[in-house]
Structures are given as structure tokens and as C-alpha cells.
N, C-alpha and C positions, 0 to 999 in steps of 0.2 A: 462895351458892356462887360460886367464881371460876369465867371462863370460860376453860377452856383453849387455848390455842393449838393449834391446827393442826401449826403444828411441833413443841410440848414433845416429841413423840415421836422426830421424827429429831435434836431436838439430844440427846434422852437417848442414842440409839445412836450419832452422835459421837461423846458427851463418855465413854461406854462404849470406844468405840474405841481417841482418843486417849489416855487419860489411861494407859492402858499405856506406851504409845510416849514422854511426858511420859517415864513413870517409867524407861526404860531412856534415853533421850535424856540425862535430866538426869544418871544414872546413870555412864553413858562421860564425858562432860563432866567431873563430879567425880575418877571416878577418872584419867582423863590430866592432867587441874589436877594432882593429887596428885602427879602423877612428874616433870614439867615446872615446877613451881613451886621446889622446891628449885634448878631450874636459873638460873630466869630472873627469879623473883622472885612471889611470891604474888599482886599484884594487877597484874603486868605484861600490857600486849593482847599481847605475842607469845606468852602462857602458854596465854591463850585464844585465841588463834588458832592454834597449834600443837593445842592442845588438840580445837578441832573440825577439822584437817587430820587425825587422828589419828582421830577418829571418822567420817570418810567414809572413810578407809581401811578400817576394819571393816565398814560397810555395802558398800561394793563388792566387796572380799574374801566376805562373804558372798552377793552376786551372781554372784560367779563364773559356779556351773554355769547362773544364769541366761543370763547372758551368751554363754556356751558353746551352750546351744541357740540364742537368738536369731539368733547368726551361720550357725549350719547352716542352722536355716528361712530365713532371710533369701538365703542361698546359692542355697538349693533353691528359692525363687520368682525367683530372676535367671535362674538356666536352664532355667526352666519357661517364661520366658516368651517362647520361640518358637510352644511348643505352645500355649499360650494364647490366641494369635494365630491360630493354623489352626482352632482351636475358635471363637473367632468369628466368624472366613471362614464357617465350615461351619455353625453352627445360630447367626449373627447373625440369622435372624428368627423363631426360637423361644426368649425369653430363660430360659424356664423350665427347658428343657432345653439350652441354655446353663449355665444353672449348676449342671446336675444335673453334668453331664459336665466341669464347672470342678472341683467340690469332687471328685470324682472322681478329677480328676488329681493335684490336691494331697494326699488321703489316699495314693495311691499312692507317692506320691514325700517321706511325710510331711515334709510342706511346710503351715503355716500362716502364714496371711496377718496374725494379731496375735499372732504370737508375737513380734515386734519390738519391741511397744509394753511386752511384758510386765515388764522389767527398770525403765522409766518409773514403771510403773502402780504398780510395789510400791516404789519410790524415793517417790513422791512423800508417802505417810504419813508417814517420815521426813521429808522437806524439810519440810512441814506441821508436824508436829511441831516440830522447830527452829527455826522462822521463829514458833509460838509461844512458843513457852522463849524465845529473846530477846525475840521484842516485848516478852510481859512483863515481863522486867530492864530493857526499858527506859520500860517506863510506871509511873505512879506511882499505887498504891492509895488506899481511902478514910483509909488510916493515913500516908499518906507516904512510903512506903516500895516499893520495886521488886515487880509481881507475882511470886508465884515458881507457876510451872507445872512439876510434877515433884518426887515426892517431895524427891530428895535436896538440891535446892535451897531447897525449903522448911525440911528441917531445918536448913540452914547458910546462915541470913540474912546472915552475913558474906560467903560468898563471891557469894550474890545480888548484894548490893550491890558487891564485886568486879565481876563480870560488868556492871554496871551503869556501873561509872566508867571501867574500865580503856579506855586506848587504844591503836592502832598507828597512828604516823608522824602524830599528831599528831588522830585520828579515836576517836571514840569506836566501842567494836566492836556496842553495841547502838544506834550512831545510823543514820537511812536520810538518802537526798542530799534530801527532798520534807522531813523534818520541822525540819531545820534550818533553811531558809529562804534567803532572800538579804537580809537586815535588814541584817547587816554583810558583804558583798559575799561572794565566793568564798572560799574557807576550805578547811580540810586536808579536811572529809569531804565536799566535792563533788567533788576531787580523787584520796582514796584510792576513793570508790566507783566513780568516772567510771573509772577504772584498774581498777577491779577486773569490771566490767562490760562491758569492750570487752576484756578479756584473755577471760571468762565468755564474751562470743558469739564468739570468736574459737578458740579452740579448739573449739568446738560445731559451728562452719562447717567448719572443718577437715576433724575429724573426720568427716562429710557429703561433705565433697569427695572426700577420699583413697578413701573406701565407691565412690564414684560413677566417680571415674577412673580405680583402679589394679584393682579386685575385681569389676568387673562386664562381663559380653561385649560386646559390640559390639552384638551383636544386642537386646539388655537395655533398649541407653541409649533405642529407642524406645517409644509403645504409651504408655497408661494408667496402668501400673507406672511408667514410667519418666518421668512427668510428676509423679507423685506423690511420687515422690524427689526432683525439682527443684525442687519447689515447696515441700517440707519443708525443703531446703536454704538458701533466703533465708528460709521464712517461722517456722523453729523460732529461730536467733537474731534475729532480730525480736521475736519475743515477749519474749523473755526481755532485751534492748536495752530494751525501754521499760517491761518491767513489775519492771528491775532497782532503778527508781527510787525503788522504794517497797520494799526489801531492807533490814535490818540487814546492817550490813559484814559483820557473821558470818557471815551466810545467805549472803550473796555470797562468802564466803570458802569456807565448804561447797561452794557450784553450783562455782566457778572448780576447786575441786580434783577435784572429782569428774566434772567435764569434761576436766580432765586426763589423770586416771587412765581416762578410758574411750578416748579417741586414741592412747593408749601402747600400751593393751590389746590395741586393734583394729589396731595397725601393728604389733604383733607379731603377733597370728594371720595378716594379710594377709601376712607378708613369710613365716611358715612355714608356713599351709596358704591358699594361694590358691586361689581359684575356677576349674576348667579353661578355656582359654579367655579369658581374661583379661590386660592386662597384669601383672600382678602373676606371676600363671602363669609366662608368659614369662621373666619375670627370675626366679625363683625356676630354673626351667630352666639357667640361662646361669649361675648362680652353682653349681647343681649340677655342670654341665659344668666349668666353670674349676677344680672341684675335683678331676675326674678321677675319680668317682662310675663304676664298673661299671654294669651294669643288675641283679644282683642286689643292691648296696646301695641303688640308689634304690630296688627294691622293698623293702625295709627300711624304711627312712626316711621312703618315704609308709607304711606303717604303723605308726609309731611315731609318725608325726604325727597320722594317726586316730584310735589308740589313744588319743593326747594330749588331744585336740578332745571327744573319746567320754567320757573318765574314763574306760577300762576298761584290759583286757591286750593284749598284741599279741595271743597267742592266742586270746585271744575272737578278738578281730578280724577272726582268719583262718579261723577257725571260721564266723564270720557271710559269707564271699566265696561266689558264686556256683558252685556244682561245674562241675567241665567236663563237657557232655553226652557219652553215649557214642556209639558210631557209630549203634546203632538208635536211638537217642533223635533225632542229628540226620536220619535219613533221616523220619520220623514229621513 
């Protein structure tokens, strides 16, 4: 009898996992080839790389309402954490009831604390995914020929091998900056990577920044929460600065767009539903005001910005606002 691995199990629920993700991955990729190739030419890199620019638009567009919540939660633990603060004042030497009385405040104000991570968590099956689909096309089987991971590139060994040779600006798109080497000194893919990897942590920082300086109280930037933001701030493009090194241009071409598209995102929610209290706030104020905005149309306007934020109607919206007490309610 052979002796099993210990892992056979989890690489079967892996390879269980991915090989879906493979087959939609490979999927998008062929069908944008398909439309983009008549343009630019069948085995051209900007065909495939238009190609995977076109397919991080679909994953994030599919994020959307993630994204939508993360901002709210993320919102709602910026101005929770005054109170957070007075809760530690108050039962910092009972940490049990500390946290009874933390999660407490957060259900009330449905506020979670990883609901931020969650638009990451379900991204990264995908990046995995695609960072194998190329490696593959760019590694070479027991036949010679490029792996293909993903149905539909397995049934079109032509466009594998596409995928395989095709370059942009002189780089191969399934080459990484580590596997080429320096045998013949610097060369176009230590170049298009090093470019494409310092644009990658570069809007990623941004994006981190803009959250921190223009969307968050004053009161926010100190405490625990707000060390944990600046620490995320230098230490998430970092990671991805040195672990960009060992990327397919592709994959780097994926991260860089889809860091894009989330700065764009989030500088358009910031600039139409800021955080009260906030500079963002503020100028959103000053740009209402220079418009000459009544007070019945800004009450409009923030809820059609709610409404917006929510996915729903304005009248839900209004339906869900707090009734005005009547006079025995407020003497009680």
C-alpha cells in the first residue's frame, strides 16, 4: 500500500476549489482575447493585457456591494472610536467585560471590525487563480509545451502558447523580474515590472492615505484603531513591493488595475458621502454651500446619497429615519 500524505486531503480541497475559479478565470481571458484581438492582433501583449484589464473590471464591478458595505463598516468603527476609548477608560481592568461591552457597541451600531478585509479575502481566490493560469503559460510541461490551468485554455493550445510568447514594451506578459535573471544585465522585463510594481504599491499607499486624511475624525487618528491603520499604511505596500518580484507582468498588470479601480472608487464615495466630522465633510459642505443648496435640498441629497451607498429607494430610506418623539414620550 502507498503511504498517504497528510496533505493529500487539503490539496484535494484546493485543487476542488480552484479548478473552478481556473475554469472561469481561463474563461473571461478567452472571451476578452476574442473581442480585442480583431483589434490589436491575436498574439499581441496589449491583447492580453487589455484582456486581463477587462477582466479585473468584472471582478470589481462584481465587488461592488462588497465594497459598499466595507466603507460603511469601516465608517462606523472611525466614529465608534471615541466610545471605544471611554470603554477602555471604564472596564480597562476587566478585559472580559471589556469585550463583552465592545462587541456590544459594535452590533449596535452594526459596525464590524473584518468587514474591511472582506472585499481582500474574496479577491484573493481570484489573484491565486490568475497568478496560476499564467505561471502555468509560462512554465514548460513534461511535453514541452506551456501548462494550461483552465478549461478553456486547455482546449486552445494555440492561444496557451499565445499567452505564452506574447509581449508588452518589449516583456514577456507570463515573464516575472526573479526568473529572468541578470545573465544579460537589465532588460525590458526588470523595467516593465519595476514600473509596473512601484505604480502597484503606489496607488495602494494612496489609496490608504486619502482613507486616513480626508474620511477620518480627528478624534479617530488616535488609540489602537488608528495605529492599525498606519501601520497598514506603509506595511500593505511593502508586502506587495517585494513580493511583486516574483509576479507575472500579468498578475502585476491585474494588482496595478485593480488598485486603481479601488482609489477611484473610494475618492468618489469620499467626495459624495463623507464621514461626519471629517475633512472630507467639510468640503463636501463648502461645495454644497457655493451651490446655493436650500436646507430642504441638502436634506435630499444626503438621502439620495444613502439611498445610493444602501442600494435601496429614498423612500425606504425614509421609512428606516428615526420617528419624532411625541411630547409624552419625551417627558417619560
Amino acid at each position: 500500500m502507498l503511504p498517504l500524505s497528510i496533505w493529500d486531503p487539503f490539496i484535494a480541497i484546493g485543487g476542488a476549489i480552484m479548478t473552478p475559479l481556473y475554469w472561469v478565470v481561463s474563461g473571461i481571458l478567452v472571451l476578452f482575447h476574442s473581442l480585442w484581438a480583431p483589434l490589436l492582433g491575436t498574439d499581441s501583449g496589449w491583447t492580453w493585457a487589455l484582456s486581463i484589464v477587462s477582466l479585473t473590471i468584472v471582478i470589481r464591478v462584481a465587488l461592488i456591494p462588497l465594497f459598499v458595505k466595507q466603507i460603511k463598516s469601516s465608517r462606523a468603527m472611525q466614529l465608534l472610536q471615541p466610545k471605544v476609548r471611554e470603554l477602555q477608560k471604564k472596564y480597562g481592568h476587566d478585559r472580559e467585560k471589556l469585550g463583552q461591552e465592545t462587541m456590544k457597541l459594535y452590533k449596535e451600531h452594526n459596525a464590524n471590525p473584518l468587514a474591511s478585509c472582506l472585499p481582500l479575502l474574496l479577491q484573493s481566490p481570484i489573484f491565486i487563480a490568475l497568478f496560476r493560469v499564467l505561471d502555468g503559460a509560462a512554465r514548460l510541461g513534461p511535453d514541452g509545451l506551456p501548462i494550461a490551468r483552465g478549461h478553456w485554455l486547455a482546449v486552445n493550445p494555440d492561444l496557451l502558447l499565445s499567452l505564452n510568447q506574447a509581449t508588452l514594451l518589449g516583456a514577456r506578459i507570463s515573464d516575472t523580474f526573479m526568473k529572468v535573471g541578470f545573465a544579460n544585465g537589465i532588460n525590458s522585463v526588470h523595467i516593465v515590472t519595476l514600473v509596473l510594481i512601484i505604480a502597484m504599491t503606489a496607488t495602494l499607499f494612496i489609496t490608504q492615505l486619502q482613507l486616513m486624511r480626508k474620511n477620518m475624525p480627528a478624534d479617530a487618528l488616535t488609540g489602537p484603531f488608528a495605529q492599525q491603520q498606519k501601520i497598514m499604511l506603509y506595511l500593505f505596500p511593502l508586502i506587495f513591493a517585494i513580493g511583486g518580484i516574483n509576479f507575472p507582468v500579468g498578475v502585476l498588470i491585474y494588482w496595478f488595475a485593480s488598485n486603481l479601480w479601488t482609489m477611484g472608487q473610494q475618492f468618489y464615495v469620499i467626495r459624495r458621502n463623507p464621514a461626519p466630522g471629517t475633512p472630507a465633510y467639510d468640503a463636501w459642505e463648502e461645495r454644497r454651500k457655493a451651490k446655493g443648496k436650500d436646507l430642504h435640498e441638502a436634506i435630499v441629497s444626503d438621502l439620495e446619497v444613502e439611498a445610493e451607498a444602501a442600494g435601496t429607494s429614498v423612500s425606504k430610506v425614509i421609512r428606516q429615519q428615526p420617528r419624532k418623539q411625541t411630547r409624552s414620550q419625551r417627558r417619560v
